[in-house]
Structure formats: structure tokens, C-alpha cells
C-alpha positions in Angstrom: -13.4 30.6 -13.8 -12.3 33.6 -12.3 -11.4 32.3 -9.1 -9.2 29.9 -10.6 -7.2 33.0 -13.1 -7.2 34.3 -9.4 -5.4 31.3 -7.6 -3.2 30.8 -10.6 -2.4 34.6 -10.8 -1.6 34.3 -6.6 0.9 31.3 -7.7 2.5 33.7 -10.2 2.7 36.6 -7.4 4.7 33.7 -5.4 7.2 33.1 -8.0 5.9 29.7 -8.0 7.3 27.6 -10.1 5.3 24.9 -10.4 1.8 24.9 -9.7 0.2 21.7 -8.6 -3.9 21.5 -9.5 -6.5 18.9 -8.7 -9.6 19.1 -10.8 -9.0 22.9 -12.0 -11.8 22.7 -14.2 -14.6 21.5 -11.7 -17.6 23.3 -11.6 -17.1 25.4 -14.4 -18.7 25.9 -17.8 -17.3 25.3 -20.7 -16.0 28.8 -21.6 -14.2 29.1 -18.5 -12.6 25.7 -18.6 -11.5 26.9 -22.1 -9.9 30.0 -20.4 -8.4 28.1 -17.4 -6.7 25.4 -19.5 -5.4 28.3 -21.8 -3.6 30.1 -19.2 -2.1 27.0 -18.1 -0.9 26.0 -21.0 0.7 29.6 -21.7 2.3 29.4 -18.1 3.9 25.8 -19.6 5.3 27.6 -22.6 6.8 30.1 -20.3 8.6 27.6 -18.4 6.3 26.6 -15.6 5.9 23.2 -14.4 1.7 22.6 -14.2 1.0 19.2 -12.9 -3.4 18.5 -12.8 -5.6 16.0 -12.2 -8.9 15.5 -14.2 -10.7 13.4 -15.0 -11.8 14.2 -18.9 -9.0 12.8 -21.4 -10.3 15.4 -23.7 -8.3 18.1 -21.6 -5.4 16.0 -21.6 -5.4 15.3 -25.3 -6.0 19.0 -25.6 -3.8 20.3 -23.6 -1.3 18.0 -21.9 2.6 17.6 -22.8 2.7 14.1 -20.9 0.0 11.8 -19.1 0.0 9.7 -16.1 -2.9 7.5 -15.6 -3.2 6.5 -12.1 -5.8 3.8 -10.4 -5.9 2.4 -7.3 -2.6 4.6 -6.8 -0.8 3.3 -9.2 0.7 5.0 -12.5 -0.8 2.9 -15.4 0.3 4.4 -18.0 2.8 7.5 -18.9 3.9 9.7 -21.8 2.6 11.8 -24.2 -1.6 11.3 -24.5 -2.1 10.3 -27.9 -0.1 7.9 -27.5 -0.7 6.3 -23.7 -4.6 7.1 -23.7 -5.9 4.7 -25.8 -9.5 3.2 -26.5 -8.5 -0.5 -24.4 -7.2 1.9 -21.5 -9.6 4.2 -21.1 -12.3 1.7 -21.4 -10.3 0.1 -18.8 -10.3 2.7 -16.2 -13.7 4.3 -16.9 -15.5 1.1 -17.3 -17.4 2.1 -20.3 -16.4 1.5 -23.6 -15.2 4.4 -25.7 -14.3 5.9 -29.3 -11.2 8.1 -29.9 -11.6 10.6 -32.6 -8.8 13.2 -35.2 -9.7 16.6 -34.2 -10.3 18.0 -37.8 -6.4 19.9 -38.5 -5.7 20.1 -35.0 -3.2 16.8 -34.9 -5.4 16.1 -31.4 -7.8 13.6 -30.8 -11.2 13.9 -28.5 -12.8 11.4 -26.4 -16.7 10.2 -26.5 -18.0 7.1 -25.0 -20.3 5.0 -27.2 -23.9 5.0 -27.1 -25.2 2.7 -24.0 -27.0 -0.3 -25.2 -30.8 0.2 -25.4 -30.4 3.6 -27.5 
């Protein structure tokens, strides 16, 4: 996680104004992917453009303004998650089916897939 606060602080020390990331959160526990999402959505507030690939809808739901969804290198889908990343798409691209949940108070929703048959 700290090597990523490091590259992201380098693209500040650039004047950078956008930073382009693909799979920022790889590799890295949960605390840190916490941490790395935080500081790029406080870099978004201040003005920045942040454009990221992942692969978990959760951080997108989380912590995304707007959503592409892109297969087979074409845009799918666009606009803000809660509203472009439903169950039938998801299911779609992740060939699983799946359950979106309300976050509690949070106004956000989280992704789980359902229970593969036999359990």
C-alpha cells in the first residue's frame, strides 16, 4: 500500500492532473486497499481526474463517480455504478450469478456472488 501512496504522491509532485491506474489495489490487503481508494477519492474532490481499472464492483460502488464496463474492448455500460452495474450485467460479465446488497446508511450498495451449487 505504500508503494502505491508513493506513485500517487510522485503524480502529485508532477502536477499531474489526471492519474491513469490499472488494478491499484492488486496485491494488497484490505487495510491498504481502504487507504489507496481513500486518497484517490480525496485527489477527485480536489479536482483530479482518477481513471482505474478493477475488477471488484464493490470499489466502484464504493468509491466511483461514474463506471464504464468494458469486455472484449468494448464499453458495455456507462454512468454512475448504482445505476449501470446491475445483477443481469455483472452476472453477465463475471459469469457467475450474483446478489447486490444497501450498505446499511451508506446510500451504496456491495457486491457478493451467490453460493455455488452443491453448498
Amino acid at each position: 500500500g505504500e508503494q502505491q501512496l508513493v506513485l500517487i504522491a510522485r503524480a502529485i509532485a508532477q502536477q499531474a492532473g489526471i492519474l491513469i491506474m490499472d488494478e491499484p489495489c492488486a496485491n494488497l490487503d484490505y487495510g491498504n486497499q481502504a487507504r489507496v481508494m481513500e486518497e484517490l477519492k480525496r485527489l477527485s474532490r480536489e479536482g483530479y481526474l482518477i481513471v482505474q481499472s478493477t475488477h471488484s464492483p464493490d470499489q466502484a460502488f464504493l468509491y466511483a463517480d461514474q463506471a464504464a464496463v468494458l469486455s472484449d474492448g468494448v464499453i458495455r455500460a456507462f454512468g454512475k455504478p448504482e445505476e449501470v452495474l446491475t445483477e443481469a450485467l455483472l452476472e453477465a460479465m463475471y459469469g457467475i450469478p450474483v446478489r447486490l446488497f444497501d450498505a446499511g446508511d451508506t446510500g451504496r450498495k456491495l457486491c457478493m456472488p451467490e453460493r455455488v451449487k452443491g453448498e
